[in-house]
C-alpha positions in Angstrom: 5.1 2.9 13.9 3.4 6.4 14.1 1.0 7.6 16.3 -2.6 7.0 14.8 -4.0 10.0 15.4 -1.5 12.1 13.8 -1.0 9.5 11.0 -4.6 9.5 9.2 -6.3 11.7 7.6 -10.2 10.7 9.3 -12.0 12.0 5.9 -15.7 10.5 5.5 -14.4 9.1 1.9 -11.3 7.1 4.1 -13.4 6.1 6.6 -16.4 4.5 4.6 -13.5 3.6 1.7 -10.7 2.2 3.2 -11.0 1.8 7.0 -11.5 -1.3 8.4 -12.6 -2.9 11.6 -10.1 -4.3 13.3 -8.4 -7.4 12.3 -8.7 -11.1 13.8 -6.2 -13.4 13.9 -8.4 -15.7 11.8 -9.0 -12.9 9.2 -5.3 -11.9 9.1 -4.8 -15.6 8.5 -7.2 -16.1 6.2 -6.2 -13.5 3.9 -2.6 -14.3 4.0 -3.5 -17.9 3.1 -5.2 -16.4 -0.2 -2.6 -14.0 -1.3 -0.6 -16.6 -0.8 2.2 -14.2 1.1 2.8 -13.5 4.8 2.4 -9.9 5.7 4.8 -7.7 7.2 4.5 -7.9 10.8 4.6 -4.0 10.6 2.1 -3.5 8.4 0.3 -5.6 10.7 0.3 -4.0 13.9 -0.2 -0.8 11.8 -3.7 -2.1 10.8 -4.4 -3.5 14.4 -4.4 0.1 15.6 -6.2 1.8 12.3 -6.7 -1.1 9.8 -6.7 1.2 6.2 -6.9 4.6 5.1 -5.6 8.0 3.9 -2.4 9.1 5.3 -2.1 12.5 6.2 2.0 12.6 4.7 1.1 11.1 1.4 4.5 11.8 -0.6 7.2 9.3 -0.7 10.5 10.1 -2.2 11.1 8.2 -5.5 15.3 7.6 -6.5 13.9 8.2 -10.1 11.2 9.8 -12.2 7.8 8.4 -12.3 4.7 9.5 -14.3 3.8 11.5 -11.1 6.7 13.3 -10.4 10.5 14.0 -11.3 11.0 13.0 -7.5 8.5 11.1 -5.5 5.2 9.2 -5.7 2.0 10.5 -3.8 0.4 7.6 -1.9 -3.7 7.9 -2.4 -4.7 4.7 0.4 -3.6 2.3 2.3 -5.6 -1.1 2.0 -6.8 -2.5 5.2 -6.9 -6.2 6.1 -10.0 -7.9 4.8 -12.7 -8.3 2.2 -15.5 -6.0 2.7 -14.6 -2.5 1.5 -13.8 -2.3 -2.5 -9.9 -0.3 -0.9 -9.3 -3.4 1.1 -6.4 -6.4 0.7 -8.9 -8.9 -0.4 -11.4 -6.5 -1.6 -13.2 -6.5 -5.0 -10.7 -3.9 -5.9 -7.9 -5.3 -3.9 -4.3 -6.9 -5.0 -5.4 -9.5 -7.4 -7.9 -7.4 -8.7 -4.9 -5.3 -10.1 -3.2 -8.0 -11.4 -6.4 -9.8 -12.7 -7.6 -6.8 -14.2 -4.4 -4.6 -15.0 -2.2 -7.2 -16.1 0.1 -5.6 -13.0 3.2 -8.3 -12.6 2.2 -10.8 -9.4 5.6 -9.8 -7.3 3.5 -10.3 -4.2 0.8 -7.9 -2.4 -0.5 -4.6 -3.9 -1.4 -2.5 -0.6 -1.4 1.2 -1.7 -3.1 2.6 -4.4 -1.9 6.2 -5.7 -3.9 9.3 -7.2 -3.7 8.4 -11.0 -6.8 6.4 -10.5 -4.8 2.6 -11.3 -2.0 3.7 -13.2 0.5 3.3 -10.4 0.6 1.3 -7.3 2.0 0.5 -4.4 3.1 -3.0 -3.3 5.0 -5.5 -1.2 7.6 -6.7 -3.5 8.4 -11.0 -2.8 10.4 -11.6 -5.5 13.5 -11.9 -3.5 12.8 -12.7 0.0 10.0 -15.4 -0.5 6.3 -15.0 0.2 7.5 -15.6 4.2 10.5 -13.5 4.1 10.2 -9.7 4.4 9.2 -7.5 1.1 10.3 -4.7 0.0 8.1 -1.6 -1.1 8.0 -1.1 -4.4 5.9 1.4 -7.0 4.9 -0.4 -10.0 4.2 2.1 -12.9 1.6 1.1 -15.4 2.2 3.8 -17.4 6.0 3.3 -17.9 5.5 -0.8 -19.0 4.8 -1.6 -15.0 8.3 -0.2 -14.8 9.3 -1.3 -10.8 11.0 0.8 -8.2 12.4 0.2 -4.8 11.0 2.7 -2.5 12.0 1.8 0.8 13.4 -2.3 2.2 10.6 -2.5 4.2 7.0 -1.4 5.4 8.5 0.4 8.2 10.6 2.5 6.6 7.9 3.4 3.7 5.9 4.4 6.5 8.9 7.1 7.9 9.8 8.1 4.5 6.0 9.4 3.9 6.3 13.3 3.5 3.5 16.0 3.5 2.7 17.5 0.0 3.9 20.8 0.6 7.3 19.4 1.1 7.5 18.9 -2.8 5.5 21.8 -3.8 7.8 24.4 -5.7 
């Protein structure tokens, strides 16, 4: 996993938004038993040492067009573990809040939200490896009949593949 401090992006808006305290055992627990999935243990210890917020590399190569680019998909947040902030798993704006609200398909755990203000998200994608196996990250694309595409096989490898803007600017 990266290095915190050069991971985040320490804005007042992440940190009142999206950060966090750190998260029990009992919490982590808790929420996975209402998702109804198991989190990747990556994402996990990710949130132990910063649980949410704004990464400072917010661009994540796409393999096909989306509404937000010919080439990648900018990453806005990244939900923490809990219930408290609105930007957090098991928030009042958290996964099932975009599947309640959105109509987005239930494939598992929406974690990242993008810039488009809920037309895109981010999520942990069950559909194949079980709500205990390991998801893959997907972007769901609201705007393109939640069209789904595979971003990376894991957390851990969403997390390397995140790119600063000004590597996609022309």
């Amino acid at each position: 996993m990266p290095p915190t401090d050069t991971f985040w992006d320490d804005s007042d808006y992440a940190l009142e938004s999206y950060v966090g305290d750190v998260p029990s055992d009992a919490l982590i627990a808790s929420v996975e038993a209402e998702l109804g999935y198991r989190l990747p243990a990556s994402y996990v210890a990710l949130m132990r040492t910063h649980n949410g917020g704004i990464p400072r590399n917010s661009c994540c190569p796409a393999p096909a067009a989306t509404t937000w680019a010919e080439d990648h998909v900018a990453v806005h947040g990244i939900m923490g573990i809990g219930r408290e902030l609105d930007h957090s798993l098991a928030g009042p704006t958290g996964s099932r809040f975009w599947m309640d609200e959105w109509q987005y398909p239930a494939i598992g755990v929406y974690f990242a939200d993008c810039p488009s203000a809920g037309h895109d998200m981010i999520a942990f994608d069950y559909r194949t490896c079980g709500p205990d196996g390991e998801p893959q990250v997907v972007h769901v694309d609201q705007e393109r009949d939640y069209r789904i595409t595979v971003l990376a096989p894991d957390f851990a490898t969403f997390i390397q593949a995140l790119r600063p803007d000004e590597d996609y600017e022309d």
